[in-house]
C-alpha positions as CSV (number, residue, x, y, z in Angstrom):
1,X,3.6,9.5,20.1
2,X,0.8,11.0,21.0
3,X,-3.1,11.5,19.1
4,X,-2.7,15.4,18.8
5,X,1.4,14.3,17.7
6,X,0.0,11.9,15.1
7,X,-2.5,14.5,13.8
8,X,-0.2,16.9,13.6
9,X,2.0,14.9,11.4
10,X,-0.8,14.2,9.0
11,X,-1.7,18.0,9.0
12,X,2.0,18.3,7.9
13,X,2.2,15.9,5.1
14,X,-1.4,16.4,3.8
15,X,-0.6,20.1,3.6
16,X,2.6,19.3,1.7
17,X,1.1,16.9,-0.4
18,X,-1.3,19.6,-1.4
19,X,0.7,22.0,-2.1
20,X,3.2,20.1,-4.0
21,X,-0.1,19.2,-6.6
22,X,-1.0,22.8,-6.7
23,X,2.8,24.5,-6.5
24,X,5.6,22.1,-7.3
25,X,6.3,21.8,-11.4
26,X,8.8,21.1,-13.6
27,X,12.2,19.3,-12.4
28,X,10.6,19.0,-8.9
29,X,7.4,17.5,-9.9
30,X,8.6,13.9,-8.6
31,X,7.9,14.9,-5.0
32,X,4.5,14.6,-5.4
33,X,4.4,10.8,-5.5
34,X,7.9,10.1,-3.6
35,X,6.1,12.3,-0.6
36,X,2.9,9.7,-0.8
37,X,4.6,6.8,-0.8
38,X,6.7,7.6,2.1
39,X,3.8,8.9,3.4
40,X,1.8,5.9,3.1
41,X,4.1,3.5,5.9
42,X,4.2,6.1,8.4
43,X,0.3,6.2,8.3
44,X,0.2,2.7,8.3
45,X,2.6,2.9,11.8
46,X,0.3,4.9,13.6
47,X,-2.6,1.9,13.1
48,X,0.1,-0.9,14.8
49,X,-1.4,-0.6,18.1
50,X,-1.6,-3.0,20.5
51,X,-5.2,-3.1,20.2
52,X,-5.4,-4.7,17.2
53,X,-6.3,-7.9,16.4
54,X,-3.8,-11.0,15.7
55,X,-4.9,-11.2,11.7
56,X,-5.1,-7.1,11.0
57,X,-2.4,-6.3,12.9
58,X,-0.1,-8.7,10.6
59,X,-1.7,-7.6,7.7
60,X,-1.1,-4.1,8.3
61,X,2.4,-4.9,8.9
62,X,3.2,-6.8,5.9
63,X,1.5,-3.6,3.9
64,X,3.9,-1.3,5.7
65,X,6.8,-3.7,5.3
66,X,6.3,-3.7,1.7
67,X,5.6,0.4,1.4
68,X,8.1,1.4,4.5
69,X,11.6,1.5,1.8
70,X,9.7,4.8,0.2
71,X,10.5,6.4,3.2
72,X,14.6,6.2,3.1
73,X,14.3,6.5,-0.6
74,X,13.9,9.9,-0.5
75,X,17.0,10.4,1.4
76,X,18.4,9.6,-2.4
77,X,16.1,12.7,-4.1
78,X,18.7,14.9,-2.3
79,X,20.9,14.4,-5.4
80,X,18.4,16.4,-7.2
81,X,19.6,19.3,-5.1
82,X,22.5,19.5,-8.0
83,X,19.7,20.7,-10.3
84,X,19.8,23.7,-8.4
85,X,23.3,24.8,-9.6
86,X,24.0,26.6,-5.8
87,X,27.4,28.3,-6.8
88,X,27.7,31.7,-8.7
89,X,30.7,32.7,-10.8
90,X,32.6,33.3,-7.7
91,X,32.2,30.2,-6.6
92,X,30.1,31.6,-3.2
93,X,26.6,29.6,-2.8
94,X,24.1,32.2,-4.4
95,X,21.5,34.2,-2.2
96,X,19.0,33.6,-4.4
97,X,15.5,32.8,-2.7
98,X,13.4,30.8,-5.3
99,X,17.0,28.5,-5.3
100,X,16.2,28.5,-0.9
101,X,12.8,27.8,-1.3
102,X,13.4,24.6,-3.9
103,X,16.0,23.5,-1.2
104,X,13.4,23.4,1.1
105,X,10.9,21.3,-0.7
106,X,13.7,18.9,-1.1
107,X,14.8,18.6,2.1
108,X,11.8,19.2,4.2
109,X,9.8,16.1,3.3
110,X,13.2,14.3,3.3
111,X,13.8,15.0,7.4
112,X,10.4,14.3,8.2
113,X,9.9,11.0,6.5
114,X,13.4,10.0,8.1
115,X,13.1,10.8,11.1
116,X,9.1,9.9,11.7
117,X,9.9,6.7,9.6
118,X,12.7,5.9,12.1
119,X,9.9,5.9,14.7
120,X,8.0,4.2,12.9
121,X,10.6,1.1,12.9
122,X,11.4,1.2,15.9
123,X,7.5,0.7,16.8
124,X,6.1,-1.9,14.7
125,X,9.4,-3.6,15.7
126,X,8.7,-3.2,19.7
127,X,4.8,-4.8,18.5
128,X,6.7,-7.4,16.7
129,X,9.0,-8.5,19.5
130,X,5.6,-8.0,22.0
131,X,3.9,-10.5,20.0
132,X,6.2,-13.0,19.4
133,X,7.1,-13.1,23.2
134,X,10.7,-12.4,22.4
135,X,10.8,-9.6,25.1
136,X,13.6,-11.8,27.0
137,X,16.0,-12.0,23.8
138,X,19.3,-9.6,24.4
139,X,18.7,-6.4,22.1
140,X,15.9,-8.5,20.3
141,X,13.9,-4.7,19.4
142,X,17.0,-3.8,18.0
143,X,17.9,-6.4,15.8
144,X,14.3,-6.6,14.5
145,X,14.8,-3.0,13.8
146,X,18.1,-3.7,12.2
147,X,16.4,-6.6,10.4
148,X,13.7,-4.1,9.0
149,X,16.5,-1.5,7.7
150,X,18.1,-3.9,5.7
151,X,14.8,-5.1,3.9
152,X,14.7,-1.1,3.4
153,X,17.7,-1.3,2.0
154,X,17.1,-3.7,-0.8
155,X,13.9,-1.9,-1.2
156,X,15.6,1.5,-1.8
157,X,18.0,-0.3,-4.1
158,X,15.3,-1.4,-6.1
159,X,13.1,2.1,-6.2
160,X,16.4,4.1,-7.1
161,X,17.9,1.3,-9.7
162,X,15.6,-1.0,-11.0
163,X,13.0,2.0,-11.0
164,X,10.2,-0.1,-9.4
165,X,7.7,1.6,-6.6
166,X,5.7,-0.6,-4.3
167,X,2.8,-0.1,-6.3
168,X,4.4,-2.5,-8.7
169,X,4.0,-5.4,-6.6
170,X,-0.2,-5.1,-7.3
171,X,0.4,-4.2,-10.8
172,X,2.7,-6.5,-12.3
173,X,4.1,-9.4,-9.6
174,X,5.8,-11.7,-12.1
175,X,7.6,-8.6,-13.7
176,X,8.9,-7.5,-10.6
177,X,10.0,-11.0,-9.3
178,X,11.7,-11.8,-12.2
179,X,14.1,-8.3,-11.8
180,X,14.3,-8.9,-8.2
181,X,16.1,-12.4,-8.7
182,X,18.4,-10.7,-11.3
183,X,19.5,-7.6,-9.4
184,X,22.4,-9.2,-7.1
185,X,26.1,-8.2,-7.6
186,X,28.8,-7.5,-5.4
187,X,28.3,-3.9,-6.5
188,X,24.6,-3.8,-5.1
189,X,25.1,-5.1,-1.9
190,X,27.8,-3.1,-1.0
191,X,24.8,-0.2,-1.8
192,X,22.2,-2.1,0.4
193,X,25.7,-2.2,2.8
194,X,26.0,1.3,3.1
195,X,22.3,2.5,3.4
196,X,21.6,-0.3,5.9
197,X,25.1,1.5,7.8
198,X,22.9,5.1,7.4
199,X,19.9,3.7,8.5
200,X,21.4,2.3,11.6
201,X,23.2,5.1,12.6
202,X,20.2,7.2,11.9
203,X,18.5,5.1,14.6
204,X,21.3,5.0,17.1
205,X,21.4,9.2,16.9
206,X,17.3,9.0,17.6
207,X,17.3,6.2,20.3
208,X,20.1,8.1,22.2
209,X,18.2,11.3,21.9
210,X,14.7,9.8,23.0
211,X,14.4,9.9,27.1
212,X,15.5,6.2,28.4
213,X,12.8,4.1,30.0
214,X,12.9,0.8,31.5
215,X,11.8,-1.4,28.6
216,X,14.2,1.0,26.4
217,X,17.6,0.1,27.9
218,X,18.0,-3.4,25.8
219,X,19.5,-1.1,23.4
Protein backbone atom coordinates (compact mmCIF):
# COMPACT_ATOMS: atom_id res chain seq x y z
CA UNK A 1 0.00 0.00 0.00
CA UNK A 2 1.07 2.96 -0.86
CA UNK A 3 1.59 6.76 1.27
CA UNK A 4 -1.15 8.58 -0.88
CA UNK A 5 -3.18 4.83 -0.35
CA UNK A 6 -2.69 5.11 3.41
CA UNK A 7 -3.75 8.71 3.53
CA UNK A 8 -6.46 8.17 1.69
CA UNK A 9 -7.71 5.62 4.10
CA UNK A 10 -7.32 7.98 6.99
CA UNK A 11 -9.17 10.74 4.97
CA UNK A 12 -11.90 8.00 4.87
CA UNK A 13 -12.29 6.98 8.35
CA UNK A 14 -11.52 10.38 9.93
CA UNK A 15 -14.25 11.80 7.73
CA UNK A 16 -16.64 9.02 8.95
CA UNK A 17 -15.65 9.25 12.30
CA UNK A 18 -16.66 12.92 12.11
CA UNK A 19 -19.55 12.60 10.77
CA UNK A 20 -20.87 9.80 12.84
CA UNK A 21 -20.21 12.55 16.13
CA UNK A 22 -21.96 15.22 14.35
CA UNK A 23 -24.86 12.96 12.31
CA UNK A 24 -25.32 9.46 13.69
CA UNK A 25 -27.95 9.39 16.88
CA UNK A 26 -30.13 7.25 18.47
CA UNK A 27 -30.06 3.29 17.76
CA UNK A 28 -26.90 3.86 15.54
CA UNK A 29 -25.03 5.88 17.90
CA UNK A 30 -22.60 2.74 18.71
CA UNK A 31 -20.69 3.32 15.53
CA UNK A 32 -19.04 6.04 16.78
CA UNK A 33 -16.71 4.01 19.08
CA UNK A 34 -16.92 0.44 17.17
CA UNK A 35 -15.56 2.66 13.99
CA UNK A 36 -12.41 3.97 16.43
CA UNK A 37 -11.54 0.95 17.74
CA UNK A 38 -11.36 -0.82 14.50
CA UNK A 39 -9.89 2.11 13.32
CA UNK A 40 -7.21 2.17 15.77
CA UNK A 41 -5.24 -1.40 14.49
CA UNK A 42 -5.32 -0.50 11.03
CA UNK A 43 -3.44 2.86 11.91
CA UNK A 44 -1.28 0.93 14.02
CA UNK A 45 -0.45 -1.47 10.57
CA UNK A 46 0.51 1.30 8.54
CA UNK A 47 3.54 2.16 11.35
CA UNK A 48 4.90 -1.94 11.06
CA UNK A 49 7.52 -1.02 8.60
CA UNK A 50 10.52 -2.55 8.15
CA UNK A 51 12.26 0.47 9.37
CA UNK A 52 11.49 0.17 12.65
CA UNK A 53 13.43 -0.62 15.28
CA UNK A 54 13.56 -4.28 17.11
CA UNK A 55 11.91 -2.87 20.58
CA UNK A 56 9.01 -0.40 18.78
CA UNK A 57 8.34 -2.46 16.22
CA UNK A 58 7.20 -5.25 18.87
CA UNK A 59 5.63 -2.95 20.92
CA UNK A 60 3.53 -1.61 18.28
CA UNK A 61 2.58 -5.06 17.39
CA UNK A 62 1.51 -6.22 20.68
CA UNK A 63 -0.77 -2.88 20.79
CA UNK A 64 -2.26 -3.86 17.46
CA UNK A 65 -2.51 -7.46 18.48
CA UNK A 66 -4.52 -6.51 21.39
CA UNK A 67 -6.85 -3.66 19.43
CA UNK A 68 -6.85 -5.66 15.87
CA UNK A 69 -10.32 -8.12 17.12
CA UNK A 70 -12.30 -4.50 16.84
CA UNK A 71 -11.92 -4.73 13.38
CA UNK A 72 -13.94 -8.19 12.61
CA UNK A 73 -16.17 -7.23 15.47
CA UNK A 74 -17.98 -5.06 13.45
CA UNK A 75 -18.78 -7.69 10.99
CA UNK A 76 -21.28 -8.66 14.13
CA UNK A 77 -22.98 -4.78 14.15
CA UNK A 78 -24.55 -6.04 10.85
CA UNK A 79 -27.32 -7.63 13.09
CA UNK A 80 -28.31 -4.17 13.88
CA UNK A 81 -29.42 -3.93 10.30
CA UNK A 82 -32.81 -5.76 11.76
CA UNK A 83 -33.52 -2.48 13.46
CA UNK A 84 -34.23 -1.25 10.27
CA UNK A 85 -37.42 -3.33 9.72
CA UNK A 86 -36.55 -3.49 5.55
CA UNK A 87 -39.94 -5.31 4.58
CA UNK A 88 -43.35 -3.40 4.04
CA UNK A 89 -46.77 -4.93 4.39
CA UNK A 90 -46.22 -6.73 1.10
CA UNK A 91 -43.44 -8.17 2.18
CA UNK A 92 -41.16 -6.24 -0.78
CA UNK A 93 -37.87 -4.57 0.87
CA UNK A 94 -39.16 -0.77 1.20
CA UNK A 95 -37.73 2.07 -1.01
CA UNK A 96 -37.41 4.22 1.58
CA UNK A 97 -34.09 6.39 1.59
CA UNK A 98 -33.37 7.41 5.23
CA UNK A 99 -33.83 3.15 5.74
CA UNK A 100 -30.76 3.22 2.46
CA UNK A 101 -28.78 5.69 3.95
CA UNK A 102 -28.77 3.82 7.74
CA UNK A 103 -27.80 0.65 5.63
CA UNK A 104 -24.99 2.39 4.55
CA UNK A 105 -23.55 3.61 7.76
CA UNK A 106 -23.81 0.07 8.76
CA UNK A 107 -22.13 -1.49 6.21
CA UNK A 108 -19.77 0.98 4.88
CA UNK A 109 -17.40 1.08 7.89
CA UNK A 110 -18.07 -2.70 8.07
CA UNK A 111 -16.29 -3.47 4.42
CA UNK A 112 -13.67 -1.16 4.95
CA UNK A 113 -12.43 -2.28 8.32
CA UNK A 114 -12.57 -5.94 6.86
CA UNK A 115 -11.08 -5.71 4.10
CA UNK A 116 -8.18 -3.03 5.13
CA UNK A 117 -7.85 -5.06 8.36
CA UNK A 118 -7.35 -8.15 6.27
CA UNK A 119 -4.38 -6.29 4.85
CA UNK A 120 -3.38 -5.35 7.76
CA UNK A 121 -2.85 -9.14 8.93
CA UNK A 122 -1.52 -10.28 6.34
CA UNK A 123 1.29 -7.46 6.80
CA UNK A 124 2.36 -7.43 10.31
CA UNK A 125 2.33 -11.18 9.69
CA UNK A 126 4.85 -10.94 6.50
CA UNK A 127 7.12 -8.43 9.24
CA UNK A 128 6.66 -11.21 11.77
CA UNK A 129 7.84 -14.15 9.67
CA UNK A 130 10.75 -11.40 8.21
CA UNK A 131 11.89 -11.03 11.64
CA UNK A 132 11.95 -14.22 13.05
CA UNK A 133 13.85 -15.61 9.90
CA UNK A 134 11.09 -18.03 9.24
CA UNK A 135 10.95 -17.06 5.50
CA UNK A 136 12.00 -20.90 4.68
CA UNK A 137 8.93 -22.48 6.72
CA UNK A 138 6.22 -23.94 4.08
CA UNK A 139 3.09 -21.38 4.19
CA UNK A 140 4.75 -19.92 7.46
CA UNK A 141 2.90 -16.11 6.41
CA UNK A 142 -0.06 -17.86 6.26
CA UNK A 143 -0.26 -19.75 9.25
CA UNK A 144 0.92 -16.63 11.22
CA UNK A 145 -1.99 -14.99 9.57
CA UNK A 146 -4.18 -17.87 10.47
CA UNK A 147 -2.67 -17.70 13.97
CA UNK A 148 -3.63 -14.01 14.19
CA UNK A 149 -7.43 -14.61 13.04
CA UNK A 150 -8.02 -17.02 15.67
CA UNK A 151 -6.67 -14.64 18.54
CA UNK A 152 -9.32 -12.27 16.63
CA UNK A 153 -11.62 -14.68 17.15
CA UNK A 154 -11.52 -14.99 20.82
CA UNK A 155 -11.23 -11.31 20.86
CA UNK A 156 -14.58 -10.85 18.99
CA UNK A 157 -16.09 -13.38 21.22
CA UNK A 158 -15.20 -11.46 24.07
CA UNK A 159 -16.33 -7.73 22.64
CA UNK A 160 -19.75 -9.29 21.40
CA UNK A 161 -20.45 -11.64 24.72
CA UNK A 162 -18.58 -10.73 27.63
CA UNK A 163 -19.11 -7.03 26.48
CA UNK A 164 -15.39 -6.07 27.07
CA UNK A 165 -13.44 -3.48 24.51
CA UNK A 166 -9.74 -3.44 24.47
CA UNK A 167 -9.72 -0.41 26.46
CA UNK A 168 -10.53 -2.65 29.36
CA UNK A 169 -7.29 -4.26 29.42
CA UNK A 170 -5.78 -0.46 30.79
CA UNK A 171 -8.73 0.05 32.88
CA UNK A 172 -9.48 -2.90 34.81
CA UNK A 173 -6.74 -6.02 34.10
CA UNK A 174 -7.72 -8.33 36.95
CA UNK A 175 -11.49 -7.91 35.97
CA UNK A 176 -10.97 -8.84 32.58
CA UNK A 177 -8.59 -11.81 33.40
CA UNK A 178 -10.76 -13.20 35.76
CA UNK A 179 -13.92 -13.36 32.79
CA UNK A 180 -11.45 -14.35 30.29
CA UNK A 181 -10.57 -17.67 32.30
CA UNK A 182 -14.34 -18.28 32.84
CA UNK A 183 -15.63 -17.79 29.21
CA UNK A 184 -14.71 -21.41 27.74
CA UNK A 185 -17.57 -23.81 26.70
CA UNK A 186 -18.07 -26.01 23.91
CA UNK A 187 -20.61 -23.50 22.75
CA UNK A 188 -17.94 -20.67 22.51
CA UNK A 189 -15.50 -22.23 20.65
CA UNK A 190 -17.56 -23.53 18.11
CA UNK A 191 -18.25 -19.33 17.74
CA UNK A 192 -14.44 -18.61 17.79
CA UNK A 193 -14.69 -21.89 15.14
CA UNK A 194 -16.80 -20.31 12.81
CA UNK A 195 -15.48 -16.64 12.75
CA UNK A 196 -11.94 -17.96 12.60
CA UNK A 197 -13.59 -20.16 9.27
CA UNK A 198 -14.92 -16.29 7.99
CA UNK A 199 -11.88 -14.83 8.66
CA UNK A 200 -9.87 -17.32 6.66
CA UNK A 201 -11.92 -17.35 3.90
CA UNK A 202 -12.07 -13.60 3.86
CA UNK A 203 -8.33 -13.82 3.44
CA UNK A 204 -8.13 -16.54 0.83
CA UNK A 205 -10.87 -14.40 -1.47
CA UNK A 206 -8.28 -11.15 -0.94
CA UNK A 207 -4.95 -13.06 -1.41
CA UNK A 208 -6.34 -14.69 -4.59
CA UNK A 209 -7.57 -11.33 -5.82
CA UNK A 210 -4.13 -9.43 -4.98
CA UNK A 211 -1.54 -9.77 -8.17
CA UNK A 212 0.95 -12.86 -7.26
CA UNK A 213 4.58 -12.05 -6.75
CA UNK A 214 7.39 -14.18 -5.96
CA UNK A 215 7.58 -13.94 -2.24
CA UNK A 216 3.58 -14.29 -2.42
CA UNK A 217 3.29 -17.82 -3.87
CA UNK A 218 3.91 -19.79 -0.35
CA UNK A 219 0.35 -19.35 -0.11
Amino acid sequence: MTRGQRWLVRFVFWGFILFAALDLHGSFRFLLLNTILAYIPIELSFWLTTRREPILFWLIAVIWLLFYPNAPYLMTDLFHLSLLKPYGINGMLRFDLPMWRDFAYLVGPTMVATIIGTWGVDRVAQEVTRRLHLNKLPASRSLISGALFLFASIGVYVGRFLRLHSIYLLITPQYIIKQLLGMWSLKMLAFVLLMWLLQLFIYAAWRFTITSTPSEKQF
